[in-house]
N, C-alpha and C positions, 0 to 999 in steps of 0.2 A: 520232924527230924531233929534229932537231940546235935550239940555241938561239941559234943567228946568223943571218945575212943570210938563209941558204936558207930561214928557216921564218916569214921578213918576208911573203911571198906568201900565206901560206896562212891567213891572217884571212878567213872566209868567212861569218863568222856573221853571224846580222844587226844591226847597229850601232843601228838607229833603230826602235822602237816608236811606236805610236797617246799623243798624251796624254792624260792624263787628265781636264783641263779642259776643253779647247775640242771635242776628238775629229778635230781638224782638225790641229794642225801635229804633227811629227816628236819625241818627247822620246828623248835620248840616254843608252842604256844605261850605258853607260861614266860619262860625269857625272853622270845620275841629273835633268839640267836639260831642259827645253824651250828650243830656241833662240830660238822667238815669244814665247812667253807669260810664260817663265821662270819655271814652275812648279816649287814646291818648295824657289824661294830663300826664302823668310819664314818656311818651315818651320824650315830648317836653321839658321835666326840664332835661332831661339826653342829649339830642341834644345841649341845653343852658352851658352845664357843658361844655360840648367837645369843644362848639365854645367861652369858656370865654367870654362870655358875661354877662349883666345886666338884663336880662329876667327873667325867675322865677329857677334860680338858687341863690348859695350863694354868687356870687360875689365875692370871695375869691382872682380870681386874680386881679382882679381891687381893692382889696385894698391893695394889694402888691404895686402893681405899685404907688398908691398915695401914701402910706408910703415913697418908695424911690422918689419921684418927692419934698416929703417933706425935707427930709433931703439929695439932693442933692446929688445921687445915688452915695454916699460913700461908694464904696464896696470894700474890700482890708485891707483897712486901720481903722489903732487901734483907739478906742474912745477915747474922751477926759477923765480925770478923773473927777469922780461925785465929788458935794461938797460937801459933807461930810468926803469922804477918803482925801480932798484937805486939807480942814479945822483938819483933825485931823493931818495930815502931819507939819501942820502949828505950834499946841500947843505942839508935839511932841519934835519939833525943838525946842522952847519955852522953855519947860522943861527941856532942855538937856544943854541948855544955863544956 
């Protein structure tokens, strides 16, 4: 069986099964969804949650991890001080002088 056009024809299996919920519409082998009911999408975003992944969850851990890859997984240690508490520290001084 050649793997081009000629064997484009010869798909003969069956595409659509019974679903599982209603026992009424068509659910699609190939996607594994229901085209009515849409059975098995809630599944597969709670599947994506458990395996932290980018799929059709929130990605939440993946943007943990870029966060820390951003600032150089400083975890411990105290942050630097903001400029503002810097700068007022500064006129503080200033004044007291």
């Amino acid at each position: 069986m050649m793997k081009g056009t000629s064997s484009f024809g010869k798909h003969c299996n069956k595409t659509h099964v019974l679903c599982h919920r209603p026992k009424a519409c068509h659910l699609q082998k190939k996607k594994s969804t229901c085209g009515k009911c849409d059975y098995s999408a809630e599944q597969k975003s709670a599947k994506a949650q458990r395996r932290k992944t980018t799929r059709t969850s929130r990605t939440r851990h993946v943007k943990i991890v870029y966060r820390g890859v951003r600032r150089g997984f400083c975890e411990g240690t105290t942050p630097k001080p903001k400029r503002a508490a810097v700068a007022a520290s500064v006129l503080l001084k200033d004044f007291n002088n």
